[in-house]
N, C-alpha and C positions, 0 to 999 in steps of 0.2 A: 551923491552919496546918500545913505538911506538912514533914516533913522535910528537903525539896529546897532549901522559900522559906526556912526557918530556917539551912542550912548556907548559903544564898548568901547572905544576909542577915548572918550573923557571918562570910563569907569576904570580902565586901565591908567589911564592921566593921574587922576585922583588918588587912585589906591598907590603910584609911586610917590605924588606928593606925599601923601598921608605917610608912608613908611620912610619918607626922607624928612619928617619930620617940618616940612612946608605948610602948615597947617590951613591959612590963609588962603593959599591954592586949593586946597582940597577941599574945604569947604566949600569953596565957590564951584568946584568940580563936580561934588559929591550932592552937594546939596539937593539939587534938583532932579537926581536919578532916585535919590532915597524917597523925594515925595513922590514920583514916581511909582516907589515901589519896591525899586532895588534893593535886596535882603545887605549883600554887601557893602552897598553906598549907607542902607541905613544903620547897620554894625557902626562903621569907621564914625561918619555923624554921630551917634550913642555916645562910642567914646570922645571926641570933639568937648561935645554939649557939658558932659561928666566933670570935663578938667578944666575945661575954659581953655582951649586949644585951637588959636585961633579966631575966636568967638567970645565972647559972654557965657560965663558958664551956666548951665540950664540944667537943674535936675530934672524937671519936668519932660523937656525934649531928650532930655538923653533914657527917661525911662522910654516913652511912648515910641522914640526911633529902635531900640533894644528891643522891645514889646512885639511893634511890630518884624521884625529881621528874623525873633523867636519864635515866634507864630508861622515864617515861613517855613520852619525847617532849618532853622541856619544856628550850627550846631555852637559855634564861638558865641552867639548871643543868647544862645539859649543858658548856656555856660555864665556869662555875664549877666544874664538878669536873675539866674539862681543866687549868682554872687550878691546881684544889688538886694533882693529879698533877705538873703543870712545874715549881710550886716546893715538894712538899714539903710541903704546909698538909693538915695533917689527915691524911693519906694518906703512904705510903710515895713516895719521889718515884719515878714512872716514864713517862720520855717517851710509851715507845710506848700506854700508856694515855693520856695527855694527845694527844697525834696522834688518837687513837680518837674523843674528845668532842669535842674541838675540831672534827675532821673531820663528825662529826653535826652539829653545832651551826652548822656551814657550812654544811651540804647546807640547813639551813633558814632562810640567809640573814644569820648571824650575823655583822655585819661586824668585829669585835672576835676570833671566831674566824679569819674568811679570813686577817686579816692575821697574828694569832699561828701561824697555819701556816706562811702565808709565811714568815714570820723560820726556823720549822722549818725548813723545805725548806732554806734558805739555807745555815743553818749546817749540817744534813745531823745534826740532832736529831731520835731518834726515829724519822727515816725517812731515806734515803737519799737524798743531797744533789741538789738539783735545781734549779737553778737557772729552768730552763722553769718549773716549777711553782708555784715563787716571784713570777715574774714574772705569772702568771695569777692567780694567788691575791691578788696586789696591786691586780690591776688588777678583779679583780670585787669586792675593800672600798673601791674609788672614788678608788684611791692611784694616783698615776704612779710606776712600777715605775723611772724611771730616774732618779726623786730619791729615791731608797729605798738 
């Protein structure tokens, strides 16, 4: 067998542990595909690290595994490390980084980001208040912007 069919093989392993809630398993699954490199192994790890799932809870490794996952392109952690930015979790709190991930995480259809932007723009967090922008941002996460 080849190295490829083996990491997809324990990446699909993992990520059913992970989603059945096996955490212990997935960990030991995930772990060493996310050093690796693997955007997804190091999503699922982030979150692990975050809760103590599994593991020893690790702010540190849950930012730096998120970090990197968000840096790949991988739209759920870019999502999530917007998230750990706005409040604080794991990370020093810093809007204009959270606007940053958030704002990628949109561009790739994140509607969970569009609308936390939204609320940004609103309240004139992180980015200068916009009301236009708010209203757009609502209305492409599938929200009527005028029950908002």
């Amino acid at each position: 067998m080849s190295g490829a069919v083996i990491d997809d093989t324990s990446l699909a392993s993992g990520i059913a542990a992970f989603e059945t809630k096996s955490f212990s398993t997935a960990s030991r699954l995930l772990s060493p595909l996310a050093e690796s490199g693997n955007p997804d192994a190091q999503f699922r790890m982030a979150i692990m690290c975050q809760n103590g799932l599994g593991m020893v809870k690790s702010d540190q490794n849950a930012a730096d595994y998120m970090r990197k996952a968000a840096e790949q392109g991988h739209a759920l952690a870019q999502h999530g490390l917007g998230f750990m930015y706005m409040e604080g979790e794991c990370v020093e709190k810093d809007a204009n980084e959270a606007v940053k991930w958030f704002t990628l995480a949109a561009d790739q259809g994140m509607q969970g980001s569009m609308s936390t932007l939204a609320m940004m723009y609103m309240e004139g967090r992180g980015v200068e208040k916009n009301e236009e922008e708010a209203r757009r941002l609502f209305e492409m996460a599938g929200f009527n912007p005028d029950e908002m």
